[in-house]
C-alpha positions in Angstrom: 0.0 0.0 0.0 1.8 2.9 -0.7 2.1 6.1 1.1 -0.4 9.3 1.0 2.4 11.8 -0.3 2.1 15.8 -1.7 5.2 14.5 -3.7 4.9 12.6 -7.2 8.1 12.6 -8.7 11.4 12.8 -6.9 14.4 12.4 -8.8 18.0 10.7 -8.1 21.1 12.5 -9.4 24.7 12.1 -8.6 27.6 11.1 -10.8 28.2 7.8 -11.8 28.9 5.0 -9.1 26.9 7.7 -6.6 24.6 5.1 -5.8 21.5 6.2 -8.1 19.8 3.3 -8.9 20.5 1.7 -5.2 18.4 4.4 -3.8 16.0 5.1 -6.4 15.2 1.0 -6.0 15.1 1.3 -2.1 13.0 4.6 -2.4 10.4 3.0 -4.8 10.0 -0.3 -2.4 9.6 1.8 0.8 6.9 4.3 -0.9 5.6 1.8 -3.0 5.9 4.2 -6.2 7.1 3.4 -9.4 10.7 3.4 -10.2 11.9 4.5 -13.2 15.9 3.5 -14.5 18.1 4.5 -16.8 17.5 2.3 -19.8 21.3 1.0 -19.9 20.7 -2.2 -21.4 18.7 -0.8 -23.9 21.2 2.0 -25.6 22.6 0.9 -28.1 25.9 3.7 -27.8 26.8 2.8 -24.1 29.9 0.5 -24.8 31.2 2.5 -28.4 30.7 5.3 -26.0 33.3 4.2 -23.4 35.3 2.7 -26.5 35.8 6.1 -28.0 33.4 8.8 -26.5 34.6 11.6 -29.4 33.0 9.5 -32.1 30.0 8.1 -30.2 29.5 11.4 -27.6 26.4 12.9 -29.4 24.8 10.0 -30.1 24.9 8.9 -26.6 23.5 12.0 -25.5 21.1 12.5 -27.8 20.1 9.1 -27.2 19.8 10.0 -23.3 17.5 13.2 -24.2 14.8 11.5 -26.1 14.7 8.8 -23.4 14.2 11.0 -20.6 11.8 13.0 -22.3 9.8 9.9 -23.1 10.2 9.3 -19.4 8.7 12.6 -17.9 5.7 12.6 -20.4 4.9 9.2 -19.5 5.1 10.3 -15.6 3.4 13.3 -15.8 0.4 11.7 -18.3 -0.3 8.6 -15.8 -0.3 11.0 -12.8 1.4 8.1 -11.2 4.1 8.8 -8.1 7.4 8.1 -9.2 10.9 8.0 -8.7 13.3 8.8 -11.5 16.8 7.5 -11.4 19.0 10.5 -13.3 17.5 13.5 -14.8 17.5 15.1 -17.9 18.9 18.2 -16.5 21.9 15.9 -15.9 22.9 15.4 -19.4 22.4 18.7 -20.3 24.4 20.7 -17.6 27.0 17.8 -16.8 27.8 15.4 -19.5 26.9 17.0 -23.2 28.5 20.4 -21.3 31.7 18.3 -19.8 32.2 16.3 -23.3 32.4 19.7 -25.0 34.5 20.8 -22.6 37.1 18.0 -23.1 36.9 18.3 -26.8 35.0 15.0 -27.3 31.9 16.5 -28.8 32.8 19.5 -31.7 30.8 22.8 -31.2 28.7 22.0 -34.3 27.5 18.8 -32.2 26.8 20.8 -29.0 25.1 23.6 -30.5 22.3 20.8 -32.1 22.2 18.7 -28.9 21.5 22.0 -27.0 19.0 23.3 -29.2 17.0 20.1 -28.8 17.5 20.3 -25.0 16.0 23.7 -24.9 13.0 23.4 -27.1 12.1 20.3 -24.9 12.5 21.8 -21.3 9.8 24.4 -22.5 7.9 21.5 -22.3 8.6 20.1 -19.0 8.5 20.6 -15.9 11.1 20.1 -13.1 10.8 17.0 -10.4 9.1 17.6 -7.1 12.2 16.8 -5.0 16.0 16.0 -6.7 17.7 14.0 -4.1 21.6 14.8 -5.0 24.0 12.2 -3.8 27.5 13.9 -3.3 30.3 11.4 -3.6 34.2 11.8 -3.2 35.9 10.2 -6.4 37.2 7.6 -3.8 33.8 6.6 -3.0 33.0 6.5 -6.7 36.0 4.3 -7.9 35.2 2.0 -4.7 31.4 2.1 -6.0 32.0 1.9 -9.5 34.3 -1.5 -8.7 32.4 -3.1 -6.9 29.1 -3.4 -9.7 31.6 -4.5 -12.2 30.5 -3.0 -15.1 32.7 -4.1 -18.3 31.8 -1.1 -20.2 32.9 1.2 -17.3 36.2 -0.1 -16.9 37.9 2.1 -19.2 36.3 5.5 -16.9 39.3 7.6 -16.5 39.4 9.2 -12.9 40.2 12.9 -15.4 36.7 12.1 -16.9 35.1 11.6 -13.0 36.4 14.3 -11.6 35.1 17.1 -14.3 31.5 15.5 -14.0 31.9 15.9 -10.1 33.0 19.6 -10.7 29.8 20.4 -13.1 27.7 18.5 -10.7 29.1 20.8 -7.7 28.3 23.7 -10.0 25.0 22.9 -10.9 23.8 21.8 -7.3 24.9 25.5 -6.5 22.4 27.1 -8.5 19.7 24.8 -8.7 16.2 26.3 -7.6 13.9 23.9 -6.7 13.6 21.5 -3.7 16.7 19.9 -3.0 18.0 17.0 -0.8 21.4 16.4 -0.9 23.1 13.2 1.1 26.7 12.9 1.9 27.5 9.2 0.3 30.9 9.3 1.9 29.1 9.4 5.2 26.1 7.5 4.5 26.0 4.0 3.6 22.1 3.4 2.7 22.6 0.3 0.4 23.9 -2.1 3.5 22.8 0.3 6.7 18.9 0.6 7.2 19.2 2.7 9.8 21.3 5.4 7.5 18.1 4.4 4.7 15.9 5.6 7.9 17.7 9.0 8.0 17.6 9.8 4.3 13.8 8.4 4.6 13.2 11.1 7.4 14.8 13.8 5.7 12.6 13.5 3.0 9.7 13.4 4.9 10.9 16.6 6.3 10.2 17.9 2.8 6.7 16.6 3.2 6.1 17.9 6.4 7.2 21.4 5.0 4.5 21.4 2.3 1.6 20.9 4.4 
């Protein structure tokens, strides 16, 4: 039976190995909403990507766009509570912006992707609550590891460390509601009770709204 809640779509961002798809699963069994992932086994780019992300960058991130946009329509037309793992604001600010930034997507390439990213957030609207889980690169490496992902072996700790910057960056500015959670000090995957704090933080959120 899921929860009476003012909330219907929080959303899960942090940088990869943050623990997004961890949370957003225990989230989703503890509300009893739906959870929504990022369609990894589905994109047809991810492992070119990580093979040689200057060829395959846009494509990946176009790819991303459309998906995420499918996403929020679907949410928002089914009026169903939900929790989204990774936003779309997340490839826009952080990865089409850092792969630009690093030279491995040309200007031309940006320019289109960001064009398409601005006509669609006129459509959109934001989440209800963006949970932001700030990790050390330690804590990333250690995470990333330990899910053994083929294609993300080849992640150079350069590449990890500008995404964490643009996260940082973003977070700063970001105007709507906002939970962030220390994952160098908060083990919610193995520790219930640190699952029970994030939990109650969020329901200070909902307390807030009434």
């Amino acid at each position: 039976m899921s929860i009476e809640y003012p909330l219907s779509h929080i959303a899960v961002a942090g940088n990869i190995g943050a623990g997004k798809t961890t949370l957003t699963k225990l989230l989703a069994k503890h509300y009893g909403w739906m959870p929504h992932y990022e369609n990894e086994a589905g994109n047809p780019y991810i492992s070119d990507f990580y093979r040689d992300m200057k060829h395959w960058s846009f494509h990946m991130q176009v790819y991303y766009l459309n998906d995420r946009f499918k996403q929020i329509l679907s949410f928002r037309k089914n009026h169903i509570p939900v929790i989204q793992d990774r936003t779309i604001y997340e490839d826009a600010f952080i990865f089409s912006a850092n792969l630009r930034e690093m030279g491995l997507m040309t200007e031309r390439d940006y320019a289109c992707y960001q064009s398409l990213f601005e006509t669609i957030n006129e459509l959109i609207q934001a989440p209800d609550l963006l949970i932001y889980l700030r990790a050390s690169i330690a804590t990333l490496v250690d995470q990333i590891q330990k899910r053994g992902r083929e294609y993300e072996d080849s992640i150079r700790l350069d590449y990890l460390k500008k995404l964490n910057a643009k996260y940082e960056a973003w977070i700063s500015g970001y105007k709507g509601r906002l939970l962030i959670v220390n994952c160098d000090e908060t083990n919610f995957a193995d520790d219930p009770e640190q699952l029970g704090e994030v939990i109650n933080q969020i329901e200070s959120v909902r307390s807030s709204l009434f």
